[in-house]
N, C-alpha and C positions, 0 to 999 in steps of 0.2 A: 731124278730127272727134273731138268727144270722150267715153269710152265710155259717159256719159249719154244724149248727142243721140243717139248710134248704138241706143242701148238703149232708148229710148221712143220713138226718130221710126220704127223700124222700117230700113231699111237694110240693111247690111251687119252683121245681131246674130251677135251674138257674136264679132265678129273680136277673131282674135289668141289667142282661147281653145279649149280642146277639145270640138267638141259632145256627141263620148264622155264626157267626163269629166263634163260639164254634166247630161247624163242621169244616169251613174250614181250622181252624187250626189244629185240630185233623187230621184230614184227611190227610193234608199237612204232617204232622208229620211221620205216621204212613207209606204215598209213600215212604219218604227218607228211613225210616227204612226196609221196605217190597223190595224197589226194591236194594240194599246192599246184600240180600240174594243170591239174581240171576246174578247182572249187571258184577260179576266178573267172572263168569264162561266162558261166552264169550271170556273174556281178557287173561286168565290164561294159553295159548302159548306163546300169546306176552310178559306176563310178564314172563315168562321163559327162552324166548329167551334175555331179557334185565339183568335181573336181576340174572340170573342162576337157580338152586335149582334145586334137582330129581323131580320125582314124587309123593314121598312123602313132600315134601316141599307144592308142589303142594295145598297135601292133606289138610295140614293144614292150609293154607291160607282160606280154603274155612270154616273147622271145627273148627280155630280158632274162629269164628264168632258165627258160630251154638254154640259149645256149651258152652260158654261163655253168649249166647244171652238164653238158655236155662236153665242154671241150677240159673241163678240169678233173671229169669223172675218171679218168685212170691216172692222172696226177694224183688225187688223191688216192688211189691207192698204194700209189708208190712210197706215200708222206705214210702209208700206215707200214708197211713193208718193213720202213726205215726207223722211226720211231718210237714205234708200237702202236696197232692196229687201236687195241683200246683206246689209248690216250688219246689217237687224231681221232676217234668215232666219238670220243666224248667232245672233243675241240667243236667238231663239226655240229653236232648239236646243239651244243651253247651259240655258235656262231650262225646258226638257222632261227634256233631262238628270239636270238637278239636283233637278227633282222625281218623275223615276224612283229615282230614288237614296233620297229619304223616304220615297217608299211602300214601298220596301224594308225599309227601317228603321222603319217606321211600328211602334208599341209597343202600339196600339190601334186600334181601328174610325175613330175618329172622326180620329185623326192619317193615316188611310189616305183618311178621304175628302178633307181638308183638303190634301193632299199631289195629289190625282187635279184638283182643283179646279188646280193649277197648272197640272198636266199637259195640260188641258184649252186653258189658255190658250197653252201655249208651241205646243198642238199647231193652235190658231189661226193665228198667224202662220205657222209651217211651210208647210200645204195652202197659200193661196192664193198666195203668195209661190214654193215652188216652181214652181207648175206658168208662172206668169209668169216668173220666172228662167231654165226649160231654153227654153220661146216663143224670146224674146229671145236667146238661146244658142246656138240650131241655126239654121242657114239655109232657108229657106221650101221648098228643093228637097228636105230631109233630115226637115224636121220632122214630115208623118207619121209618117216611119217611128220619131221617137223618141219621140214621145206613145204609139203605141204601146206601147213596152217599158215609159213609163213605167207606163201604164195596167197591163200583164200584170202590171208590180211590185205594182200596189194589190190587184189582183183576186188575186194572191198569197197577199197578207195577208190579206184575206180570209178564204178559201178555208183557209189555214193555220192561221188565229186560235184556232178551237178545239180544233185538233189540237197545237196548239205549247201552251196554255193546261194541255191536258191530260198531256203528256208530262213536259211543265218540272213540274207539279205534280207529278206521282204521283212525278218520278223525284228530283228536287233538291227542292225546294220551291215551295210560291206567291211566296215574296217574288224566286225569278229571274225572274218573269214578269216583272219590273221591271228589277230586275239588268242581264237583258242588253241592256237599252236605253242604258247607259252608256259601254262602250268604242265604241259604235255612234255616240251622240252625240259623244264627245271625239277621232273618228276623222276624223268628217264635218265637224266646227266649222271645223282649220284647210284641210282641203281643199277646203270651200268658198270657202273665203277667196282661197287658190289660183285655184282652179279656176273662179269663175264670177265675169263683168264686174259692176260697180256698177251699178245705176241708177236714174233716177228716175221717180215719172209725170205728169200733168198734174194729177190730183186730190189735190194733198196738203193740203186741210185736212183737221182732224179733226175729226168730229162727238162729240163730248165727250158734251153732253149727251144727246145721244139713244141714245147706246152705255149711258148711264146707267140713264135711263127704261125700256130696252129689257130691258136685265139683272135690272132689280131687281123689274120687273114679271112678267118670266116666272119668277123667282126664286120670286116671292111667291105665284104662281098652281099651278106644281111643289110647291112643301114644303107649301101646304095638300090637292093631293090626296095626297100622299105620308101625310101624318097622318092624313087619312079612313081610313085602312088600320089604324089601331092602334085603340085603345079608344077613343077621343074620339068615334068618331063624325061622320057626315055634320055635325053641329048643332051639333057645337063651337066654342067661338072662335077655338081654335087653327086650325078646317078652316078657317072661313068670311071669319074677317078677311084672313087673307093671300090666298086668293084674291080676296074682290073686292079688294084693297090691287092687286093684282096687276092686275085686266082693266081699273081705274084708271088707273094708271101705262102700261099698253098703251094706251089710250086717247089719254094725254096723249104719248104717243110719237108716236102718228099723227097725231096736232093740230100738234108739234112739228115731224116731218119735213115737213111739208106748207106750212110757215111757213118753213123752213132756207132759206138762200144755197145750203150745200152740205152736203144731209141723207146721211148713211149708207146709206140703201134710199128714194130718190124713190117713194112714194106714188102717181105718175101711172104709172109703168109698169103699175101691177094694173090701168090702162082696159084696159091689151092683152089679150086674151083669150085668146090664147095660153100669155103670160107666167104669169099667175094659175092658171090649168091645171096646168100643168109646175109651179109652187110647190104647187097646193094636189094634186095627184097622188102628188109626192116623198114630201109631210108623211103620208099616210094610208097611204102604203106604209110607211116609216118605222116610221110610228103601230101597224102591225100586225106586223109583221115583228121587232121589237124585244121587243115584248113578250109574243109568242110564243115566241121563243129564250130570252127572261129564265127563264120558268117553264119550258121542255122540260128546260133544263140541268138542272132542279132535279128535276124529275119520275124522268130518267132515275141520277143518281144519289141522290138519297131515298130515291126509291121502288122502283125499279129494284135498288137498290145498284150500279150500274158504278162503275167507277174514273172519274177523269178521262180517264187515255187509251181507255178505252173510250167514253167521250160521245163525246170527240172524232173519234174512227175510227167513232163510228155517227153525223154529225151531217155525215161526209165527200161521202154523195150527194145532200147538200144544197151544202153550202159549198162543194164544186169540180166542180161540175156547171157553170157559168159557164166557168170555163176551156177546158170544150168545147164548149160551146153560144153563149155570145158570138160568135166569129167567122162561125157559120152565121146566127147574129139578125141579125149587123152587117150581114153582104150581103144580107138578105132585106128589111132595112128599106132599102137603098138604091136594090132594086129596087120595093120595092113602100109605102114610107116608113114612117117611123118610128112614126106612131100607131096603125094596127093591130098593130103588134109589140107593142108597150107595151101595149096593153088586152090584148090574148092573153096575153101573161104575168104581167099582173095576175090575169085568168080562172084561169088554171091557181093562182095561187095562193092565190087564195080557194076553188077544189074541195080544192087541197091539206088545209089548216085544215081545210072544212068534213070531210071524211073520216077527217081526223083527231079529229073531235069525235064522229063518227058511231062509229068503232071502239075509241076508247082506253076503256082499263081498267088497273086494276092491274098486272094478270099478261097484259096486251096484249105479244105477243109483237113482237120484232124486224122480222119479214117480215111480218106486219099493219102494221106502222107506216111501212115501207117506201115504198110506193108517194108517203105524202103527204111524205118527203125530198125523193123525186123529182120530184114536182109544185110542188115548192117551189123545188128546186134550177133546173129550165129554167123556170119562171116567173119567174124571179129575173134569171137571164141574159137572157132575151128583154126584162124592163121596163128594164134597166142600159142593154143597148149600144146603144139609139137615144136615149139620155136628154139626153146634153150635147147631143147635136145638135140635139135638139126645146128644147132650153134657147139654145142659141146664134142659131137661127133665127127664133126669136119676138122676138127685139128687131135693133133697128140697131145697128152693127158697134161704134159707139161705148160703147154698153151691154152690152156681152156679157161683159167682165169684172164689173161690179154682177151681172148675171144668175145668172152661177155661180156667186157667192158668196151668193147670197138663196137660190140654190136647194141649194148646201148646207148651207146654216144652216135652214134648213127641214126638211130631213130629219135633221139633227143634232136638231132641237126637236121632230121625231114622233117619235124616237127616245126622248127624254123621256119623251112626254106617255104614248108607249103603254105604256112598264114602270109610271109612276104607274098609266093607267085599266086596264091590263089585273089588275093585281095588285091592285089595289081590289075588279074582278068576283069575282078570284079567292079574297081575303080575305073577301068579304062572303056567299058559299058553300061554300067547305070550308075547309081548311088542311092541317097537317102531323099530322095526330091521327092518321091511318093512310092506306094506299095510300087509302081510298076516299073518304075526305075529301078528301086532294087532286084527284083525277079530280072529285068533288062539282064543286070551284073550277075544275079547270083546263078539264073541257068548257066553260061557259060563256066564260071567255074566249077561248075557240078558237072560237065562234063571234060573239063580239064580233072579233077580228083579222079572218076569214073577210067579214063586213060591211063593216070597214074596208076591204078588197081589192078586194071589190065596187064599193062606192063613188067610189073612186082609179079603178076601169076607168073608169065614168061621165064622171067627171070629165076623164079624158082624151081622150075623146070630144072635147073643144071646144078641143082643139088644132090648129089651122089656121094654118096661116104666114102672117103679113100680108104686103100687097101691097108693104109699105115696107120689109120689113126684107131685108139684104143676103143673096145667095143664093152668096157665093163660098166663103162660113165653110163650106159641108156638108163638102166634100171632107174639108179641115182639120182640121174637128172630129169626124169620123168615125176618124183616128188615136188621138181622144182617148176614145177612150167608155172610161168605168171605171165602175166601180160604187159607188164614190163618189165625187160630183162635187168638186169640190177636196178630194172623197171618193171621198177618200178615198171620197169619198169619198165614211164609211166604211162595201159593204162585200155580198157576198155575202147573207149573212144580212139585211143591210137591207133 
């Protein structure tokens, strides 16, 4: 048999190879890509202050990434499908690498975001591709237990991201936050090559065009609310032509997949109501959660003056509050299922926000701001770790790979939308003129995120397991919960 058929038919995966080594490389893989998400948000004064750029420059350093890492994430797995999964997981890493390595070097703002925009794509292929590589890799008796580690890996990074974001800053520089992503790539390229079988899958064509339509449209829809942020104005041609250029081209995307032989994201799955749920859930947690962290980072060192390791170490009973509470959510959703976990830790973190909108001030002390970490940090764990499972259960067995790729390219795109529309609220009522102008801006967007949260519980209300879809996946994918689905992914904070 040969380690194609063994690797897509299911069988005997991974024979011949180490399911140890399968993990740790996966795993290794997916930290670099998971914590890229987070480790720069910490950085993003310092690199302001070095490098220039408004706040919308800002904005894209961070969206560059997201949605670049979002609209290509089931392309790339298509390219592994077709190729072989290895080869494109090693491409993508060399190709993450090597645009680790420019943002390092990056001279300016704009060579920093252009450099993230790779980053974004190399880190595409990575997610999906790993977590189908260690699958295939580990035998069905062991694979719980290794989706787990890998899982703890991501929830890691995480958890880490603005701790390691602030350390690396305050203590070497912002461009290691880059840096160390390279002996990391050039370590794991031939070891994977080593270490984990070829394989193929049964969907390798490529949806070309509708990877196209997909990109350019949410491309167009992104950089005009990014620009309502500057002087132009809501009215401007620069706001208004790219976005509607943009809900155009999304349009013609869904016209498109709907018509395809073999579409990138089938269209008929959003009949499921589950499915749609679990997508439209991700996106507004996402949507809230992103772009709350965007502006606290900034709140807290501005205004605040902290160091970066200090953000970091106060941003801790948020970001690794998941590493303890996850495993109590996982078994409490298995006994008593996964949708009321998920809306409770939605709840909690929309009271979080909202408290936070209620007390913050300038000179708002540490332990006043405390409690909404912590509402944020176990609200965060409890919506993660029933999340793949409410995502693998709402479709047939045959779609659960699309499913986890839609539904992390969804929260990769709330992730977006909420640093654009939060930073908009926040632009369009105070700014950086003094602590109180900020707070001016940033209460309102705490209570725009705090709604989004609200919302996302709502909506996950009408998650209900259809009668059709296969019920053997729970077990399985209860190994897997991470808090970012092929995220990564990516991510505590999200």
């Amino acid at each position: 048999m040969s380690t194609d058929k063994v690797a897509a038919g299911g069988g005997e995966a991974g024979a011949g190879r180490s399911p140890g080594l399968a993990t740790l490389i996966t795993a290794l893989a997916t930290f670099m890509a998971g914590l890229d998400n987070l480790v720069v948000l910490v950085a993003l004064p310092t690199i302001r202050d070095e490098l220039g750029g408004s706040l919308e420059d800002l904005e894209w350093t961070v969206n560059a990434y997201t949605l670049s890492f979002a609209v290509l994430m089931m392309f790339g797995a298509a390219l592994g499908d077709r190729f072989g999964r290895r080869r494109v997981f090693i491409s993508g890493l060399l190709v993450f690498t090597a645009a680790s390595a420019a943002a390092a070097l990056a001279p300016g703002i704009n060579e920093l975001i252009a450099a993230r925009v790779v980053q974004g794509a190399g880190a595409a292929v990575i997610m999906p591709l790993s977590l189908t590589l260690l699958t295939h890799a580990v035998p069905a008796a062991k694979r719980g237990a290794a989706l787990g580690i890998y899982s703890a890996v991501g929830g890691l990074a995480i958890a880490g991201g603005p701790l390691v974001g602030g350390l690396v800053t305050e203590n070497l520089s912002w461009q290691w936050i880059f840096w160390i992503n390279v002996p990391v790539g050039l370590l794991l390229a031939p070891a994977a090559w080593r270490g984990l079988a070829e394989s193929r899958g049964p969907n390798n064509r490529l949806d070309a065009p509708g990877t196209l339509l997909a990109s350019l449209g949410i491309l167009g829809f992104v950089y005009g609310l990014i620009r309502a942020n500057g002087d132009e104005g809501w009215g401007a041609p620069l706001v208004v032509g790219p976005m509607v250029a943009g809900v155009v081209l999304l349009v013609l995307f869904v016209l498109f997949e709907q018509r395809s032989s073999a579409p990138m994201l089938p269209m008929r799955m959003f009949r499921n109501r589950a499915f749609s749920a679990v997508n439209a859930g991700g996106l507004l947690q996402a949507f809230g959660m992103y772009g709350v962290v965007f502006l606290i980072t900034q709140f807290m060192q501005n205004i605040q003056h902290m160091s970066p390791t200090e953000a970091g170490v106060r941003m801790l009973p948020w970001t690794a509050m998941p590493l303890l509470i996850a495993p109590v959510a996982g078994i409490l959703s298995d006994k008593i299922g996964g949708r009321p976990v998920a809306v409770f830790g939605l709840a909690l973190l929309a009271a979080g926000f909202a408290y936070w909108a209620l007390v913050m001030g300038p000179d708002s002390s540490y332990v006043e701001q405390l409690p909404g970490y912590l509402l944020g940090g176990v609200g965060v764990a409890c919506f993660f770790a029933p999340l793949i499972n409410l995502t693998m259960s709402s479709v047939d067995e045959s779609e659960q790979g699309i499913a986890s790729g839609s539904t992390s390219a969804m929260r990769e795109l709330g992730a977006a939308f909420g640093i654009a529309v939060l930073t908009s609220v926040f632009t369009h009522n105070g700014g950086y003129a003094s602590g109180q102008d900020f707070v001016d801006g940033f209460v309102p967007a705490l209570w725009v995120g705090a709604a989004a949260m609200a919302l996302a519980a709502i909506v996950m209300l009408f998650v209900v397991r259809p009668a059709g879809a296969q019920k053997q996946h729970g077990a399985e994918a209860g190994g897997a919960q991470q808090p970012q689905a092929a995220e990564p992914a990516a991510s505590a904070t999200r």
